[in-house]
N, C-alpha and C positions, 0 to 999 in steps of 0.2 A: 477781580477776585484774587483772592492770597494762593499761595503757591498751596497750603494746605487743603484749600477748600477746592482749589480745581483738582487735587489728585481724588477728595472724596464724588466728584460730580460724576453720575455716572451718564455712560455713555449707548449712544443709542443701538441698537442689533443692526448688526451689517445684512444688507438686502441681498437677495441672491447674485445678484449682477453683481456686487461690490464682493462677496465672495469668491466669484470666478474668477473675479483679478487678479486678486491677494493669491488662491491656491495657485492659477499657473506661474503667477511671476515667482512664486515659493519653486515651483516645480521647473522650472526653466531654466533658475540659475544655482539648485541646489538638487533639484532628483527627484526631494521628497513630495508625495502625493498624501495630499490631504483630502479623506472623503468624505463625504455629505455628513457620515455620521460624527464627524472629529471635526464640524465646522466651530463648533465652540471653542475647542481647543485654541484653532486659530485666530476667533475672536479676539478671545483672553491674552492670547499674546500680545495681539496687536495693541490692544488698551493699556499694557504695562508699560508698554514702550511710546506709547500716543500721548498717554496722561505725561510722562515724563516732559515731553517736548509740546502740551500743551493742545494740542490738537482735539477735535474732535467730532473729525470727519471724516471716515475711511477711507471715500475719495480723494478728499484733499489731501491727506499723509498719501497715497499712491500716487498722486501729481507729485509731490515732493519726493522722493523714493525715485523718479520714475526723469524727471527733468532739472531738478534743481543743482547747481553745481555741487552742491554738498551731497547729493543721492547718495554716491557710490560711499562716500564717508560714514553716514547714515546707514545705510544697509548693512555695512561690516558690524556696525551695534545690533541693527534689529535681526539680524541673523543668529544670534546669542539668545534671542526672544521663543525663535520661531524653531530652534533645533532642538529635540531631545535629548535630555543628556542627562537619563538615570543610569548611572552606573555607582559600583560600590568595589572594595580590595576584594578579591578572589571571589568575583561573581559566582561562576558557576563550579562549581568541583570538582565535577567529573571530568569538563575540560582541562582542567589544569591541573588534574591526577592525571590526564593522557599525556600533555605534553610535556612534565614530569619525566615519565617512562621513556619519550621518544626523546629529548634528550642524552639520558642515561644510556641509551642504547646507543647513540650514535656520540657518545663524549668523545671518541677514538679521531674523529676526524675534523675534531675544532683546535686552535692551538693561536697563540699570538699572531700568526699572520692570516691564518682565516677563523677566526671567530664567530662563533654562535650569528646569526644573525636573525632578529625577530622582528616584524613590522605589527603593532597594533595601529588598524583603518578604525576611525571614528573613534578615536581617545578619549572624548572629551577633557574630564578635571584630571586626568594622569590616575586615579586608580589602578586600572586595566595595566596601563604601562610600567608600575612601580610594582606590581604582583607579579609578572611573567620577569620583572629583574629580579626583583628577591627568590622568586623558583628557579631561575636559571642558576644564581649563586648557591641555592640550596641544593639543586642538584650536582652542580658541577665540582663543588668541595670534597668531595672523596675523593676528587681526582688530581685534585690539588688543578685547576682548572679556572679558578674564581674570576681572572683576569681574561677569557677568553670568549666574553659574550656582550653584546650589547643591544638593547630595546628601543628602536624610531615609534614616536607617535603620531599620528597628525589625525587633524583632525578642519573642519571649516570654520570654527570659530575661533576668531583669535583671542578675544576676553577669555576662553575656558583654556587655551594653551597657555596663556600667562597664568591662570592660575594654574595649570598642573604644573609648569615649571617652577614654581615654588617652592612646590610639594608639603604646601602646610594642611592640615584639615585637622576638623575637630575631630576630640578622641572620641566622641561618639561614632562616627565614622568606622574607626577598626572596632567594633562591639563585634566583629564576626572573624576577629581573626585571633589567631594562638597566641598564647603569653611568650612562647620563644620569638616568633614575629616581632611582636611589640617590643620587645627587650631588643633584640639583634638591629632592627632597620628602622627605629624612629628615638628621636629625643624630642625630651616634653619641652615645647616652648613657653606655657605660661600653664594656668590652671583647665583650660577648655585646650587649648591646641598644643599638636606635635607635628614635628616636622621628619620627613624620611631623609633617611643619613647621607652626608655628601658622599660615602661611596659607591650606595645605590645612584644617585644621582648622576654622577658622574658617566657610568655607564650607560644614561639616556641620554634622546633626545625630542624635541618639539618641533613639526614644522606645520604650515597649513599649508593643507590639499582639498583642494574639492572632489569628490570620485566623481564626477562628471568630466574633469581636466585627467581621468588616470593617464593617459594618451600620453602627454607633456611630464608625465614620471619619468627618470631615468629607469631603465628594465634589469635595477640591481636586481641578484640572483641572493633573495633571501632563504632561507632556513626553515623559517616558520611568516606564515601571514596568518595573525588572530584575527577575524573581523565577525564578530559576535553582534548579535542586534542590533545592526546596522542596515540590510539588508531589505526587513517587515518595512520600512519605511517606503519603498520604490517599489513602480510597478514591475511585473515579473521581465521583460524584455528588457528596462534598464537592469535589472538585477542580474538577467546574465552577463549584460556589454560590459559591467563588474567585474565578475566573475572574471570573466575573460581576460582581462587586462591583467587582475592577479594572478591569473595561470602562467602567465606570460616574465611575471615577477618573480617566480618563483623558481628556485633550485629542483634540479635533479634529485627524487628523493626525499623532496622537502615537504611540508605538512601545510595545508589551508585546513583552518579549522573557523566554520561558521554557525549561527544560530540553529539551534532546533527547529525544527518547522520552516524556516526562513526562506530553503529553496525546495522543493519539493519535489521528486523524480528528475532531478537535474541530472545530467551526464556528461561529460567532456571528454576527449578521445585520450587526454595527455595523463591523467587521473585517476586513482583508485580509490574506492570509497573503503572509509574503514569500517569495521564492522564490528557489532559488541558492546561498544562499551558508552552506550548511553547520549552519545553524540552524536553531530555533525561533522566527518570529517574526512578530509581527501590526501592521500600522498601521490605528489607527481612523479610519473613511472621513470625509471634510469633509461637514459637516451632521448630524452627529448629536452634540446638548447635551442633557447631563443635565438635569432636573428641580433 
C-alpha cells in the first residue's frame, strides 16, 4: 500500500483493555488522566502518530512504546501527540491585568542583580511566555527598568519548545492582540508569519520538565510561577504534590497564579489567596524560606 493510501486506511476503535494501557502509561509517565469520556480524544492521537509509523494495532504500537529500543525515542514524539497544547498570546486578561499591577507595585525591588523572575509551567508553543515578557517590559519601562526581568518556560514536549524557541507564528495568531504589541515585539517574516523581536527573546528561556520530576527542580526563589490550565488535566492529589513543589519555588511574597476552577477549596499554610479580581491566585506570606 502507498504511503498515501495507508495514512487514508482507517483504523480500528481501541477495545477497553487497549484503552487502559494507553491512559495509565499516558498517566504514569506524564500525570495527565484521561477519562472514559475523553477516550476518543486519545484514540485520535494515537492514530495521528500510528498512521505516521504505519502501524495499526494499538497493542502492537504499545509493545513498541513499551520494549523496543527505540521506545523511549518514540515516545518523546508521541508525547507531542497525546499533550494539550491550546494556548494563545495573552490568554486570559484578567490574569495578566493582575500580574501587570503586582509588578508595578513591587518594580522597587528588581534591579540588575535580582531581576524580575517569572516561571511559565506547561509553555507549550511560547505564547504564554512571549506575553508575560512583553508585560513585564511594558510594565517595567516607566521605570526605566526594561533590563531587569526575565521569563523560563518549560514545558514536556520537546517538538513544542523548539518551536516556541523560534518564536515564529502566523499573524493570525496575534488577531487578539493590540496594534501597539504588534508594532513594538514582532517583525513580519514573510506574508502569513512574524517573528517576536530578539529582544524579547533574549530575556527568555526553554527548557523540558516534566511536573511529575518537580522534585529534581533546583528550589530557585522565583517571583511569579504562571501555571494556567495545566492543572484540569491531573487528578486532584497530583494536583496538589504540584502545587506543592511550586510553593516551595517560590519567593517571599511572590505570586502563583493558576487556572479558574482548576484547584478548588485548595489551602496551603505558606499562602494567601487573592481576592477580587476575577482569578485564581496566591501570594506566598513574608517569612517563609525554603530549605
Amino acid at each position: 500500500m502507498s504511503a498515501s493510501g495507508w495514512a487514508l486506511k482507517p483504523l480500528p476503535d481501541m477495545s477497553e483493555q487497549q484503552f487502559l494501557l494507553w491512559r495509565d502509561l499516558l498517566e504514569s509517565r506524564t500525570g495527565i488522566f484521561v477519562s472514559e469520556q475523553r477516550k476518543s480524544y486519545l484514540q485520535s492521537s494515537l492514530m495521528q502518530r500510528m498512521r505516521e509509523l504505519h502501524y495499526d494495532d494499538y497493542q502492537a504500537f504499545y509493545d513498541y512504546i513499551i520494549n523496543s529500543p527505540l521506545g523511549k525515542i518514540e515516545w518523546l514524539q508521541l508525547v507531542d501527540c497525546l499533550t494539550v497544547q491550546e494556548t494563545r498570546f495573552f490568554r486570559d486578561a484578567a490574569a495578566f491585568k493582575y500580574v501587570a499591577s503586582f509588578i508595578r507595585e513591587r518594580q522597587l525591588q528588581f534591579n540588575k542583580k535580582n531581576p524580575l523572575d517569572i516561571w511559565s509551567v506547561g509553555c507549550s508553543s511560547g505564547e504564554e511566555v512571549y506575553s508575560l515578557a512583553m508585560l513585564s517590559q511594558e510594565a517595567l519601562k516607566p521605570f526605566g527598568k526594561i533590563d531587569t526581568y526575565m521569563v523560563t518556560g518549560t514545558d514536556i514536549s520537546v517538538p513544542v519548545l523548539n518551536k516556541a524557541r523560534l518564536g515564529l507564528y502566523s499573524q493570525r495568531r496575534l488577531s487578539n492582540l493590540s496594534e501597539h504589541y504588534f508594532k513594538n515585539y514582532f517583525t513580519r517574516v514573510d506574508a502569513d508569519q512574524v517573528e517576536v523581536v530578539a529582544g524579547i527573546k533574549y530575556k527568555t528561556c526553554f527548557a523540558q520538565v516534566n511536573v511529575l520530576q518537580l522534585d529534581k527542580v533546583a528550589k530557585t526563589q522565583r517571583h511569579i510561577i504562571y501555571c494556567q490550565n495545566l492543572l484540569i488535566y491531573f487528578r486532584r492529589w497530583r494536583r496538589e504534590e504540584i502545587l506543592n513543589h511550586l510553593v516551595e519555588r517560590l519567593s517571599p511574597g511572590g505570586l502563583l497564579l493558576i487556572g479558574m476552577g482548576e484547584m478548588v477549596d485548595w489551602h496551603h499554610s505558606q499562602l494567601e489567596q487573592v481576592k477580587g479580581h476575577q482569578i485564581t491566585a496566591y501570594i506566598k506570606r513574608a517569612g517563609h524560606k525554603n530549605n
